[in-house]
C-alpha positions in Angstrom: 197.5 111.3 62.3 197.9 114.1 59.9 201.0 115.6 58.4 202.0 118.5 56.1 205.5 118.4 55.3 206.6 116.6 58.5 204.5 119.1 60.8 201.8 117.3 62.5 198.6 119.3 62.5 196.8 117.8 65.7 195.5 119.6 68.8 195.6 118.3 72.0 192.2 119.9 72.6 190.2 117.0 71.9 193.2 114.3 69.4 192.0 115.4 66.7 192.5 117.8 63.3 190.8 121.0 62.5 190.3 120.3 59.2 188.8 123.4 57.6 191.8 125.6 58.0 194.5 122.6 56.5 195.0 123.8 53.1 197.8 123.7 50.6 198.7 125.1 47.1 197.2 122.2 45.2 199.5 122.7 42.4 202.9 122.2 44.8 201.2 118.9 45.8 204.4 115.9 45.2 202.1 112.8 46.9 199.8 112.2 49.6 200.9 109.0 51.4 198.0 107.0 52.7 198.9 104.3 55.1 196.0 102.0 56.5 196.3 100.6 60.0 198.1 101.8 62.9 201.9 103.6 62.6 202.8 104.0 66.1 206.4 103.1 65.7 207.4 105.7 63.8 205.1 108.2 63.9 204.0 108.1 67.1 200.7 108.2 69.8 197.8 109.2 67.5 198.6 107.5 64.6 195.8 104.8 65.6 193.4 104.3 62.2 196.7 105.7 60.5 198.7 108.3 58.7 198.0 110.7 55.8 201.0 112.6 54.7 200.8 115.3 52.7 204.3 116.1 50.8 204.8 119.7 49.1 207.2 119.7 46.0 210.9 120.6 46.7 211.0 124.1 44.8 213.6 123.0 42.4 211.3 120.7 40.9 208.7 123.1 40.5 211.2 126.3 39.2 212.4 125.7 35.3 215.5 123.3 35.6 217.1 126.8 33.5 218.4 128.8 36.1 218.0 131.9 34.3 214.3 131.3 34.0 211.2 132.5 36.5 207.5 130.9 36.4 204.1 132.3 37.4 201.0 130.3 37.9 197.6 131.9 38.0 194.4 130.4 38.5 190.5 130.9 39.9 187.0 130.0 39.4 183.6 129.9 40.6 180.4 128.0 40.8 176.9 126.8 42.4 178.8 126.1 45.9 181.9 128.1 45.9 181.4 132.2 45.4 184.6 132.6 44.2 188.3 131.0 44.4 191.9 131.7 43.3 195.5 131.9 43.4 198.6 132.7 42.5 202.5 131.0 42.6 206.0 132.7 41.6 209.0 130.5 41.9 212.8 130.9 40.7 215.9 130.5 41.6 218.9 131.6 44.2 221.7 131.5 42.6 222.7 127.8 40.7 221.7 125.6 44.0 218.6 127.4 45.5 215.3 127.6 44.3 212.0 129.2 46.2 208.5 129.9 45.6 205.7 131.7 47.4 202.0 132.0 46.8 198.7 133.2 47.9 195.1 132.0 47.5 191.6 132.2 48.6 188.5 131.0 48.7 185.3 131.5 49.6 182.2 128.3 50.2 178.3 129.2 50.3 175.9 127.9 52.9 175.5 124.1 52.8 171.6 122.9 53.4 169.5 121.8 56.2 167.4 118.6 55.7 164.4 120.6 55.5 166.0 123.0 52.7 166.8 126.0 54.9 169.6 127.6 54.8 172.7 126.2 57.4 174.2 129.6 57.4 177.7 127.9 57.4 179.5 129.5 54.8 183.5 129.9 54.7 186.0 131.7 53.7 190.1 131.1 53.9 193.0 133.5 52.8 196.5 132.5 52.8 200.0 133.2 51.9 203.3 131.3 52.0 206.2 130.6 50.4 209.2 127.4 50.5 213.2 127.4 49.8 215.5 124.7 48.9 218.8 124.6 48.6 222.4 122.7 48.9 225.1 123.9 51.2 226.9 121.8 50.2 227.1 118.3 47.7 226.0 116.3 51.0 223.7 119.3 52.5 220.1 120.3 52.1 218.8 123.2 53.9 214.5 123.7 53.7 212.6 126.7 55.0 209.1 127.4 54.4 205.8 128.6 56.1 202.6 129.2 55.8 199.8 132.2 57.2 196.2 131.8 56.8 193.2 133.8 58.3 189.6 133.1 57.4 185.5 133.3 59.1 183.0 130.4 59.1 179.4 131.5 59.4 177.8 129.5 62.1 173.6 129.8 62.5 173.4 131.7 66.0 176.1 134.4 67.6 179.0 136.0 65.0 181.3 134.0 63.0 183.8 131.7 63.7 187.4 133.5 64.0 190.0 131.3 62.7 193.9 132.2 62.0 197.3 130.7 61.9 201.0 130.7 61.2 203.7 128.3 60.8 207.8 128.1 60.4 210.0 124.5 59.4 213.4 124.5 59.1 215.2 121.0 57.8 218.6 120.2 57.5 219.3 116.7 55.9 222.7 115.5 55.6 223.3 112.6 53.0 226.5 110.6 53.8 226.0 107.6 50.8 222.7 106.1 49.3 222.7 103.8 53.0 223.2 106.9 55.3 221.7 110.2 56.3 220.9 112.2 58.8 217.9 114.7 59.2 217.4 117.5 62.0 213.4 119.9 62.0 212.4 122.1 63.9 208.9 124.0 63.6 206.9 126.3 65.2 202.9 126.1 64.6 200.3 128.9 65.9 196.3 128.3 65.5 193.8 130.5 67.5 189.9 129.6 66.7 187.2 132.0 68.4 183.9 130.6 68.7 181.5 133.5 69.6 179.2 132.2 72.5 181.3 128.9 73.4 185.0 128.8 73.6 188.4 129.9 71.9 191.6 128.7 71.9 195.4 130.2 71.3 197.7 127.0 70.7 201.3 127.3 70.2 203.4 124.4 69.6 207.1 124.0 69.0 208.5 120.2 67.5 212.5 119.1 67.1 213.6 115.9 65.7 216.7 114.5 65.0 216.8 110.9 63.0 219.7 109.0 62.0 219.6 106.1 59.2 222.5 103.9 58.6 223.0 100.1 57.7 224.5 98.3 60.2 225.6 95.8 58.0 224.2 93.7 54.8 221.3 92.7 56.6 220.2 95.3 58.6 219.4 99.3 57.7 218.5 101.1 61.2 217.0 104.3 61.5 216.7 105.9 65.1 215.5 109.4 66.5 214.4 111.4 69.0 211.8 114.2 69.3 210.7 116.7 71.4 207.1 118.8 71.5 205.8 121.3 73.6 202.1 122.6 73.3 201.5 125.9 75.2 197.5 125.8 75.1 195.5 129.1 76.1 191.6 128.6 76.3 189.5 131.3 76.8 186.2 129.7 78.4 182.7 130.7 78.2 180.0 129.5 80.7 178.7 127.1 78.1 181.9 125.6 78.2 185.3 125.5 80.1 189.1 123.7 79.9 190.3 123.8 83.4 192.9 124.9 83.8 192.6 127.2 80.9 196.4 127.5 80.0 198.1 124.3 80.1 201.5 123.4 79.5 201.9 120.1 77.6 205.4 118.1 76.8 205.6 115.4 75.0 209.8 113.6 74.6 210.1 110.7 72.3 212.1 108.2 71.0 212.3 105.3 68.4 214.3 102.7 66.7 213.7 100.5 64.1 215.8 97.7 62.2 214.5 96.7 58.4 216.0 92.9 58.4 216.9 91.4 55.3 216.7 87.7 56.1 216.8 86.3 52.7 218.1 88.3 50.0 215.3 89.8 47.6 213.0 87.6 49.4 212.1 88.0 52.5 212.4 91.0 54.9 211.6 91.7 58.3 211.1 94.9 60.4 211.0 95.4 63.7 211.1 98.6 66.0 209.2 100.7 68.4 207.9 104.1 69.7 208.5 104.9 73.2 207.1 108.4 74.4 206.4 110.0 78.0 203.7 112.7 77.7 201.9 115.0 80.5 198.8 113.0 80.8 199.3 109.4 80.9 203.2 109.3 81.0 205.2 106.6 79.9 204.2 105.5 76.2 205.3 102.2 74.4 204.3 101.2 70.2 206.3 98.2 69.2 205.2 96.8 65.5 206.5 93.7 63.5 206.1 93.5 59.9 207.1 90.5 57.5 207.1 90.8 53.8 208.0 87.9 51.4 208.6 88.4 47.6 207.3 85.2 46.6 208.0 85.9 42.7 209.0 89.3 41.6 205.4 90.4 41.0 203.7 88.8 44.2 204.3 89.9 47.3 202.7 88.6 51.0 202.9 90.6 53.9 201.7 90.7 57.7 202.1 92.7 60.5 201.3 93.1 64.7 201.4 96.6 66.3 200.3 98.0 69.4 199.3 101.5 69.1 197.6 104.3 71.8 195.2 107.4 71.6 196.6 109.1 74.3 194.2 111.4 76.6 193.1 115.2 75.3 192.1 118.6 77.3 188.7 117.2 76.5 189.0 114.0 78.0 190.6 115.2 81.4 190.1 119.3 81.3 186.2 119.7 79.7 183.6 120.7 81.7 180.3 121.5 80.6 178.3 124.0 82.1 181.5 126.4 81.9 180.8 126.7 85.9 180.2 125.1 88.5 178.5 122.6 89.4 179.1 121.4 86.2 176.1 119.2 85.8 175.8 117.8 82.4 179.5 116.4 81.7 183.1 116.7 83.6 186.0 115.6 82.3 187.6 112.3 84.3 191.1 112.7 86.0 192.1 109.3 86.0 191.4 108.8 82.3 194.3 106.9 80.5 194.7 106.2 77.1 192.9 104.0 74.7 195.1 101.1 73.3 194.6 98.7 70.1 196.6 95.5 68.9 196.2 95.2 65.3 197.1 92.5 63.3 197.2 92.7 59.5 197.6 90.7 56.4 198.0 91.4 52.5 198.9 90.3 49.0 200.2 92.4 46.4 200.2 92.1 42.6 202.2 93.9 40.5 203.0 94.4 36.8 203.8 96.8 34.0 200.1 98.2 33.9 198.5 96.5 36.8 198.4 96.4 40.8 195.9 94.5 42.8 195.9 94.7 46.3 193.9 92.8 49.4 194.5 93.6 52.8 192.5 92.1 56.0 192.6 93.4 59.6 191.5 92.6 62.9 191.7 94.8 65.8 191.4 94.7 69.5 190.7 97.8 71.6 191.0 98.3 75.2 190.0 101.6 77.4 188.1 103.4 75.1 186.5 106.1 76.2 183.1 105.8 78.0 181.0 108.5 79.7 179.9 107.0 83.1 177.0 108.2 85.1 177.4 110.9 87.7 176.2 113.3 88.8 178.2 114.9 86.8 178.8 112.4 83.5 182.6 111.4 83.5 184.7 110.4 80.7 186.7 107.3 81.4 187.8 104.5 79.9 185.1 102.2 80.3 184.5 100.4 76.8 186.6 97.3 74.8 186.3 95.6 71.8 187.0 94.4 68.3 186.9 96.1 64.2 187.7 93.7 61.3 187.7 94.2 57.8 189.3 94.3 54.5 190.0 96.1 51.3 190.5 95.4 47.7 191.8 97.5 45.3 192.6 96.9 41.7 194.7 99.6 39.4 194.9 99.5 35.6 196.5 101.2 33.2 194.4 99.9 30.5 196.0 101.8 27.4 198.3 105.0 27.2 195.2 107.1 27.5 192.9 105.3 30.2 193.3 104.5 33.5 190.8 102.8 36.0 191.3 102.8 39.4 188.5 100.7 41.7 188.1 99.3 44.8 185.9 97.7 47.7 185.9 98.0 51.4 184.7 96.2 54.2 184.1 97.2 58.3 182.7 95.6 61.0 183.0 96.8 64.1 181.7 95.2 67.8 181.8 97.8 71.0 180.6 96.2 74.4 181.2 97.9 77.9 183.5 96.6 80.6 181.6 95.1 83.4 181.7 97.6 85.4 180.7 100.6 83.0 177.4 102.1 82.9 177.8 104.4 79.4 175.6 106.5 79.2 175.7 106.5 75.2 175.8 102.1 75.4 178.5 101.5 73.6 177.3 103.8 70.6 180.0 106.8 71.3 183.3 105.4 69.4 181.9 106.6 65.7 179.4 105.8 63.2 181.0 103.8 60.6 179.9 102.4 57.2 180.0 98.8 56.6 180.6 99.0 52.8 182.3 101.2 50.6 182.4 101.0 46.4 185.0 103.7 44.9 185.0 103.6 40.5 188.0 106.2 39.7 188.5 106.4 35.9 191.1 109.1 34.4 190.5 109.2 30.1 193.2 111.3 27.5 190.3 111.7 25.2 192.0 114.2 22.7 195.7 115.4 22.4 194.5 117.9 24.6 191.1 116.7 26.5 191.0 115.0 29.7 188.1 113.5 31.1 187.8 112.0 34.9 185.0 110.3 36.6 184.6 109.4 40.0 182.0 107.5 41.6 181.6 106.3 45.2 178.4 104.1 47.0 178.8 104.3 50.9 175.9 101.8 53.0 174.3 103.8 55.5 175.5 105.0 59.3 173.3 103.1 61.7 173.7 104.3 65.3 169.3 105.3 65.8 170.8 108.6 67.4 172.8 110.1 64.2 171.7 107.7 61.6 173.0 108.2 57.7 170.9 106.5 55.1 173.2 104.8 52.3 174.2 107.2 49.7 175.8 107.1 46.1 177.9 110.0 44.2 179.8 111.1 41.2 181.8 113.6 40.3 182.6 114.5 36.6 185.9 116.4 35.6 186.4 118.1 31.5 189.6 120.0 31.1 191.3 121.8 28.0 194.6 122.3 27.9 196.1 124.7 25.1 199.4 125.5 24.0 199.8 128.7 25.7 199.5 127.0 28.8 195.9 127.9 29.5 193.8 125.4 31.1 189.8 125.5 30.9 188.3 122.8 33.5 184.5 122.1 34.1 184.0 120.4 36.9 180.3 118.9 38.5 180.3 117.5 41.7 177.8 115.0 43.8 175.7 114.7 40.7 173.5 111.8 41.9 171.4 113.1 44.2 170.4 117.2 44.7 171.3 117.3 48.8 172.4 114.2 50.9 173.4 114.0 54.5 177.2 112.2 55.1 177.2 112.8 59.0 175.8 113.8 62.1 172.9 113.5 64.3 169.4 114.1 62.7 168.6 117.3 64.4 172.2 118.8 63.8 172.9 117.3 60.3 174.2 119.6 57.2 173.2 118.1 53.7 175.8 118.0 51.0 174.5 119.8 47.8 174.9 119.0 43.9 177.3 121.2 42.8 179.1 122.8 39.3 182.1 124.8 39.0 184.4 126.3 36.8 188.2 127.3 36.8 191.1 128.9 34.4 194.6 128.2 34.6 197.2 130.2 33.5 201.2 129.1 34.3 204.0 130.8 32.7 
């Protein structure tokens, strides 16, 4: 699951993200939480592999702390890969308790390759606008309101380009009562249409309220509880390569979920426990219930574990696709009984943790039930034929080896065992539920060379993809970063990307693959 600034950017088209129109004003960037593993209970259906949340600075923090002050940011670039790119911020302030900010950028990518070195005539362009306000009410009030507009073509090899455009609206009210106790009400409104010239488009509105209330019950226990609502209002306009039937579709989703952080021993040992419970269109009622255990064993060693169950819950695609786009619909259908795909994951870590050091290991093992399967027809149905089992584990070490060097590294592992249900006949064997690596290397180091030069490296080694039918060979990378900073608050970075090899495939099947290509660029930064 994927989230910018509490909005969830998922489409029930086919549970997934549209990823090449989910961009963000890097410089406004607070974190990016990563969470490993499943986070059903909070976050809810979807959240399966887990959650990447993308948090946007509060605009107070990124206006002058004086009041009487205004900032500009300007930057842009170009290089081998992108054409051109840019953008600009303005923030300030609303008085002595508001601040707000609004920006625009663009960009604009070349063609990536084909493995035979013609040209994938992919390329890409985005433009998009948007702006953010913060401010108190009151001492224990917080009002937010921001949003976002983007519009933008991708170049596809046959028919015209790709169509893509969007808006979005949050509003957040937070309430603080004490440090224990708060209260939080969204709302947002989201609005994507894609048009793909010779297959499909689609018009998707959706409209999200939460309410969630934290409070400590007593010494030992800090609740937090909530309730949601979504409503998709999905318009398909279908082609006779492919079709969604029905092509509008109303889609509710009402959810619910407590959960109780237990302190058992004091500064020890904690304990949560909660759970999800949602009713949506396709599969109705919806349960998630997680336990997690963490014990401080000293204050810089810390063991963990966990149990969750988690669901994908069915798309359009795996109940509404049919391919032709008419009838009789010969080469795939969707199936009307599919359910949703479940998993039971169990988890175990260690932490370490000092002044200029964190090493973490974390093991997994995962069982899967009714994942999807396309069974023989005539037509080919989806259903939920498949089961099976992923383990793994990660480690990852983080040193801050002197004030001006930092090393970040890390190794991870995945195995993953598919088999059908004794009664499926897949037409795909058990090969359909992704191509995954089994090993992973990351090197991540981040050098103050001078007063004011910064120097970052990045390497990565990934093992190859082995499916026969979309097979990757193993690939290594590295990406170089130089930037100057001068007093005038100019920035110069150089920047060279995927330096190892001249064009590599990451994904997809042989026939269909795009190769990634070397790449240089520049940039100038200018805030004031």
């Amino acid at each position: 699951m994927i989230l910018i600034d509490g909005r969830v950017v998922y489409t029930p088209l086919y549970s997934g993200v549209f990823w090449d129109v989910q961009n963000v004003f890097l410089e406004d960037v607070d974190r990016i939480e990563v969470i490993s593993g499943p986070g059903g209970t909070l976050w809810g259906s979807n959240a399966v592999n887990g959650i990447i949340n993308v948090i946007t600075k509060n605009s107070r923090d990124s206006a002058s702390q004086d009041i009487s002050s205004h900032g500009l940011l300007v930057y842009g670039g170009t290089g081998t890969k992108d054409r051109g790119f840019g953008g600009i911020r303005y923030h300030g302030w609303l008085g002595e308790q508001a601040a707000f900010r609004i920006y625009g950028m663009y960009f604009n990518k070349k063609n990536s390759m084909l493995p035979g070195g013609g040209d994938a005539a992919d390329t890409w362009n985005i433009r998009q606008v948007g702006f953010r306000m913060d401010g108190n009410t009151t001492e224990q009030d917080e009002l937010t309101l921001q949003g976002d507009l983007y519009t933008g073509k991708i170049g596809q090899p046959v028919n015209d380009d790709i169509a893509v455009q969007g808006n979005n609206i949050i509003g957040r009210w937070n309430r603080r009562f004490n440090e224990q106790s708060n209260i939080e009400l969204q709302f947002y409104g989201d609005r994507t249409y894609r048009k793909i010239p010779g297959t499909f488009g689609e018009n998707l509105a959706t409209y999200d309220l939460d309410f969630g209330y934290r409070f400590s019950l007593c010494e030992q226990h800090d609740l937090i509880w909530g309730v949601g609502l979504r409503y998709f209002d999905d318009r398909v306009e279908n082609t006779t390569v492919v079709a969604f039937l029905p092509p509008n579709l109303a889609i509710r989703l009402y959810t619910a979920f407590l959960q109780d952080d237990i302190t058992v021993i004091p500064n020890r040992l904690r304990l949560a426990l909660g759970s999800k419970f949602e009713h949506n269109d396709f599969s109705g009622f919806e349960y998630q219930p997680s336990a997690r255990v963490s014990w401080l064993v000293t204050n810089d060693n810390v063991i963990w574990g966990s149990i969750t169950r988690a669901v994908r819950t069915p798309s359009r695609i795996d109940r509404d696709f049919y391919v032709p786009g008419s009838p009789p619909y010969s080469f795939l259908a969707g199936g009307p009984n599919f359910t949703s795909e479940k998993l039971i994951a169990y988890e175990i870590g260690y932490r370490f943790s000092s002044e200029r050091t964190t090493f973490d290991i974390a093991t997994f093992y995962n069982s899967y039930n009714d994942l999807r399967s396309i069974e023989p027809g005539p037509p080919p149905v989806f259903d939920n034929g498949l089961e099976g089992v992923s383990y793994g584990g990660e480690v990852e070490l983080n040193v801050q080896a002197t004030d001006w060097w930092r090393v970040k590294t890390g190794y991870q592992y995945f195995e993953k065992e598919i088999n059908l249900k004794p009664w499926s006949k897949d037409v795909g064997k058990a090969q359909g539920q992704g191509n995954d690596a089994k090993h992973r290397i990351k090197l991540h180091a981040l050098l103050d060379l001078l007063k004011n030069l910064e120097f970052d490296l990045f390497i990565q080694a990934i093992s190859e993809l082995p499916y026969v039918n979309s097979s990757v060979p193993a690939y290594a990378s590295a990406d170089v970063r130089i930037a100057w900073r001068f007093p005038n608050g100019l920035t110069l970075s150089l920047v060279g990307q995927r330096l190892v090899a001249t064009q590599h495939p990451e994904f997809g099947a042989p026939a269909t693959q795009r190769e990634i290509q070397r790449g240089m660029y520049g940039s100038l930064q200018w805030g004031f």
